[in-house]
C-alpha positions in Angstrom: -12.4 14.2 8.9 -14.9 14.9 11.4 -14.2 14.2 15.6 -16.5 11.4 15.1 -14.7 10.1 12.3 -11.8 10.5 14.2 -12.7 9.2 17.2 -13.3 6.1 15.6 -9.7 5.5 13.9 -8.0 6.4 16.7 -10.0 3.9 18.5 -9.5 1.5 15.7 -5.7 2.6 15.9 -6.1 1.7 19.4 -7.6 -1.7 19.3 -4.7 -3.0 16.8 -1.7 -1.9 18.8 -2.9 -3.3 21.9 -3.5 -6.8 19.9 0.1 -6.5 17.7 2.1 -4.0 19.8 6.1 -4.7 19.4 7.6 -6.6 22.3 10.0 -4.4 24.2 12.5 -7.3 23.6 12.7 -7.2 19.8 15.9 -6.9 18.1 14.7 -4.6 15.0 12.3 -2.6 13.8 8.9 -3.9 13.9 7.2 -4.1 10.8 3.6 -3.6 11.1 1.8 -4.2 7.3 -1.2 -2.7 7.0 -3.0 -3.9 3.6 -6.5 -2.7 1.9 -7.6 -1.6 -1.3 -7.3 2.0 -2.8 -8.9 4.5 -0.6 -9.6 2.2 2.0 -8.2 4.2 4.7 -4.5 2.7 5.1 -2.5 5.9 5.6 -5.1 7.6 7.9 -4.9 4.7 9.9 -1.4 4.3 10.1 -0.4 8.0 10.9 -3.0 7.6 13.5 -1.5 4.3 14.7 2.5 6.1 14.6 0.6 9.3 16.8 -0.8 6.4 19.3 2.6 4.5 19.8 4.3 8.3 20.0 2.4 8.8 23.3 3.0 5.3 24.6 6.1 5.8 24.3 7.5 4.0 21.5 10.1 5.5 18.2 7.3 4.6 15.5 6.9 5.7 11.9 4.6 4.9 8.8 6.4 4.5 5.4 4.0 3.1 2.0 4.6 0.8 -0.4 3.2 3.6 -2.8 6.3 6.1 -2.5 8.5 3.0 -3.4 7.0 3.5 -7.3 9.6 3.6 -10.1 10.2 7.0 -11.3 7.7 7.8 -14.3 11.3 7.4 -16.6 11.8 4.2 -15.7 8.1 3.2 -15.9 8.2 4.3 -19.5 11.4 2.2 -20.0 9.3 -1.0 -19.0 6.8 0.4 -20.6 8.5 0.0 -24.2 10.9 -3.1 -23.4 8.0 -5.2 -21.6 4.8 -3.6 -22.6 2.9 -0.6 -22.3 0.4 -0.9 -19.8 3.4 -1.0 -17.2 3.6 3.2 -17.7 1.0 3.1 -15.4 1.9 3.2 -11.6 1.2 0.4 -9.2 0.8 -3.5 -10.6 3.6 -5.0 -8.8 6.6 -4.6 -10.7 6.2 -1.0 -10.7 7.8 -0.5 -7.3 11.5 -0.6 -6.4 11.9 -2.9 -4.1 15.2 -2.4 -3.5 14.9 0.9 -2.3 12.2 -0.8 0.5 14.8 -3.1 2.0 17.2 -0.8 2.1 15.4 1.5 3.7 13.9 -0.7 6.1 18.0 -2.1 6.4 19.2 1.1 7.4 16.1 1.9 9.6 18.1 -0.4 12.4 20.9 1.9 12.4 19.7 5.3 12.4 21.6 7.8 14.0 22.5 11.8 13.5 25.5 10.4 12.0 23.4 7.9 9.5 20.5 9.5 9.3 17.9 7.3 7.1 15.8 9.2 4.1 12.2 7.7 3.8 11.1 7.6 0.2 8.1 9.7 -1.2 6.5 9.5 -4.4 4.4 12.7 -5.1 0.9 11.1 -7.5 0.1 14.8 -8.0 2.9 14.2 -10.8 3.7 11.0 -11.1 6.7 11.0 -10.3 9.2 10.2 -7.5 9.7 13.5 -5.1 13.0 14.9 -5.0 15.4 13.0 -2.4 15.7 17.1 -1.1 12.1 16.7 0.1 12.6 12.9 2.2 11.7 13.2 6.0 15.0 12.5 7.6 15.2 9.8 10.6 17.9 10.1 12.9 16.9 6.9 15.4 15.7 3.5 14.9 11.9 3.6 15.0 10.8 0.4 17.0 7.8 0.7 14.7 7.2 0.3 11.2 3.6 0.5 9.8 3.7 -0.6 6.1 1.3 -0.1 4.3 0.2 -0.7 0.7 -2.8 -1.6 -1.4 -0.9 -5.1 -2.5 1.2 -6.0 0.6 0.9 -9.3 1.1 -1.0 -10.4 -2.1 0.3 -13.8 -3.3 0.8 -15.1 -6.9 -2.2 -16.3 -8.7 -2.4 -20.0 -10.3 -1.5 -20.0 -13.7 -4.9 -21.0 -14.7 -6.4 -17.9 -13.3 -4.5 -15.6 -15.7 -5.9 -16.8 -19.0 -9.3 -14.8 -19.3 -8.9 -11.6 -19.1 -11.2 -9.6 -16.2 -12.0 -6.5 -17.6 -12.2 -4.4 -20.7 -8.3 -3.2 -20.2 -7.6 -6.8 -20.3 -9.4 -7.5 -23.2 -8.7 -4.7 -25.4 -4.9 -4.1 -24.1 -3.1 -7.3 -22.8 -5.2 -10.0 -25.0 -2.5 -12.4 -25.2 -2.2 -11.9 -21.3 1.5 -10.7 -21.3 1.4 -7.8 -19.3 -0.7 -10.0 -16.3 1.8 -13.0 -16.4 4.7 -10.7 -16.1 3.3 -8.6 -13.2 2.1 -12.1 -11.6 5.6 -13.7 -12.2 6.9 -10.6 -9.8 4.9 -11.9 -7.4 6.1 -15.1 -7.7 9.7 -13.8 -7.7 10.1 -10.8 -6.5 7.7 -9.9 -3.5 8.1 -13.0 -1.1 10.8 -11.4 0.4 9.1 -8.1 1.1 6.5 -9.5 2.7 8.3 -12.4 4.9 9.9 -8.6 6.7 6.2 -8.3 7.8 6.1 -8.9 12.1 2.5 -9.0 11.7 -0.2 -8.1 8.9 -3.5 -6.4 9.3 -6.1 -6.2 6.8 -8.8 -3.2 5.7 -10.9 -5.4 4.2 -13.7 -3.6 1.9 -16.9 -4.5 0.9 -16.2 -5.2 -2.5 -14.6 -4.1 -5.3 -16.9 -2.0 -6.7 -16.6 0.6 -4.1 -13.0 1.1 -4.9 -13.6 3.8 -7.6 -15.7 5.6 -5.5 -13.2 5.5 -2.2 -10.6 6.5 -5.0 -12.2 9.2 -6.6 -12.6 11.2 -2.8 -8.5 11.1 -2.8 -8.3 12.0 -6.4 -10.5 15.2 -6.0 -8.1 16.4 -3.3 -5.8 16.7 -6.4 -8.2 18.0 -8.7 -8.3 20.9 -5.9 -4.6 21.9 -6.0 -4.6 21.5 -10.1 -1.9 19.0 -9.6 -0.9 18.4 -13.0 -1.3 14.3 -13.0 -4.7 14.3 -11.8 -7.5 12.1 -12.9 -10.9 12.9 -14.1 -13.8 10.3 -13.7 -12.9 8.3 -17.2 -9.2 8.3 -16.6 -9.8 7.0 -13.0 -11.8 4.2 -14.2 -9.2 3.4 -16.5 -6.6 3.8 -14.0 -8.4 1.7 -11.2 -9.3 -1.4 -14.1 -5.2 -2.2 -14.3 -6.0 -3.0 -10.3 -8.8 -4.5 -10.7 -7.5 -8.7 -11.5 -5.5 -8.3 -8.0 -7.4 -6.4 -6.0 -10.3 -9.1 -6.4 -7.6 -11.5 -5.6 -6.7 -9.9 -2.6 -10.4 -9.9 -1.3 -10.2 -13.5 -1.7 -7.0 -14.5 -0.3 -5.5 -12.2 2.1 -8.4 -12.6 4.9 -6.8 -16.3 5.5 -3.3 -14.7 5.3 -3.8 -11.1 8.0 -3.2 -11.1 11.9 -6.3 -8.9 11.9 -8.7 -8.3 9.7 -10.8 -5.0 10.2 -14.3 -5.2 8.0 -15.1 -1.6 6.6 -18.5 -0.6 5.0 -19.1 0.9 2.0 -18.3 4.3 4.1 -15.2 3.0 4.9 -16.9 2.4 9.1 -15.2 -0.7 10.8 -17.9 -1.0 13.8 -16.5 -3.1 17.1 -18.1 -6.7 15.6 -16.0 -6.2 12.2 -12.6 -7.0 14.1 -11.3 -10.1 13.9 -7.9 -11.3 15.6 -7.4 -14.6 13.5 
C-alpha cells in the first residue's frame, strides 16, 4: 500500500471511530461489524481502525468472520450429507458459529489466568490454523471490529431462491437445495450473531462485477508464496459464482441496515462525499 493509500484509510479509519467510538461506560466488549464484499478492503481497514483506538487509548482488536470457517473435514462432511457445493468455504453455513460467541463470550473475561485464543483460518490451505498458532489475549479488548463479507446479510424471500443466478446455479444446485439450505441458516442460525453487533458499517462496492477483480489482487498474494490452495483465474471465477446470489443481496439490503455506509470505487477509493452516517 502506498502513503497515499494509506493516508486515506487511516483517515477513513479515523472518520468511523469518531462517529461509532465505544462509550467509556459500556459494560462489554464493543462489537464494531464491518461488512463489504470480497476484497473490498475490510481487514485493512479494521487493523487500521484497532492501530487508531491503540493510540487513543483504548484495548481494541479485529477478529473475521472468515477464520470462523469449518475445517476443510467437516466441510467435506456437509459436503456429502447435505450437498456438495458446501466443500467450498464461505456461504453461510460454512462457518462455526459457535466458536464466534464463544470467543466473543470469553473476550469479557480475559485475563493472564483465562487468556482468550482468537481463531484463524489459513485460505493458503483451506483449512483451519493450528490452535498452536492463535494470538493469545490476556485482557478484555473494549473493542471488537468484526468483520466479514456476509455480516449482517438477512434471509432472502422464498420467492427469490427459485431461479437460479448464475451458471453454478444452474448446472450444480438445479433443484435449488444447496441455496435454500444455506438461506435457511440465515433464517436460523445468524440472527444471533449479528444482534452482538454495537454498531454496523458498510464497504459498499460499486457492483458486483468488480468483486473478481478485488479478489484476484488477494489471491495473487497466494499464488506468490505457492500456497498450495491457491486459485488460478478459472477456479476464482468458480469460487467467487457460489457468492455471487448473496453478495448481490447484500448490495441491495444492507445499505438500509449499516450505521455507516462508506461508498468505494471500483479502485476500492471512499472519497469524503461517499460517507454516509445513516
Amino acid at each position: 500500500m502506498d502513503a497515499a493509500a494509506r493516508t486515506r484509510l487511516d483517515a477513513l479509519a479515523g472518520r468511523v471511530l469518531d462517529a461509532l467510538a465505544p462509550p467509556a461506560t459500556h459494560p462489554r466488549p464493543f462489537v464494531l461489524g464491518l461488512s463489504g464484499l470480497q476484497g473490498s478492503g475490510k481487514s485493512a481497514l479494521a487493523q487500521s481502525m484497532v492501530a487508531l483506538a491503540g493510540s487513543r487509548g483504548l484495548r481494541a482488536l479485529a477478529l473475521s468472520l472468515d477464520d470462523a470457517y469449518l475445517p476443510r473435514a467437516e466441510r467435506q462432511r456437509l459436503a456429502r450429507e447435505i450437498h456438495p457445493l458446501l466443500a467450498t468455504r464461505g456461504v453461510p453455513g460454512t462457518h462455526e458459529l459457535a466458536l464466534l460467541h464463544a470467543t466473543l463470550d470469553a473476550l469479557a473475561n480475559a485475563s493472564p489466568q483465562r487468556a482468550v485464543a482468537l481463531p484463524r483460518f489459513d485460505k493458503g490451505r483451506d483449512d483451519r490454523a493450528p490452535e498452536s498458532d492463535w494470538p493469545r489475549i490476556t485482557a478484555p479488548p473494549q473493542l471488537v471490529v468484526l468483520e466479514g463479507w456476509c455480516l449482517g446479510v438477512p434471509p432472502q424471500p422464498e420467492a427469490a431462491l427459485a431461479e437460479p443466478i448464475n451458471a453454478l446455479e444452474r448446472e450444480e444446485d438445479g433443484d435449488g437445495r444447496w441455496r435454500r439450505w444455506v438461506n435457511a441458516r440465515l433464517v436460523q442460525d445468524y440472527p444471533a450473531l449479528w444482534q452482538r453487533i454495537d454498531r454496523l458499517v458498510l464497504l459498499a462496492a460499486p457492483s458486483f462485477e468488480v468483486v473478481e477483480r478485488w479478489r484476484n489482487e488477494q489471491e495473487e498474494t497466494l499464488r506468490r508464496a505457492h500456497a498450495p490452495q491457491a486459485m488460478d483465474a478459472d477456479a476464482l471465477r468458480r469460487f467467487i459464482a457460489h457468492y455471487e446470489r448473496l453478495s448481490r443481496h447484500a448490495l441491495a439490503s444492507l445499505p438500509a441496515r449499516a450505521d455507516i455506509v462508506v461508498e468505494l470505487d471500483e479502485s476500492r477509493t471512499a472519497s469524503a462525499n461517499r460517507f454516509h452516517l445513516m
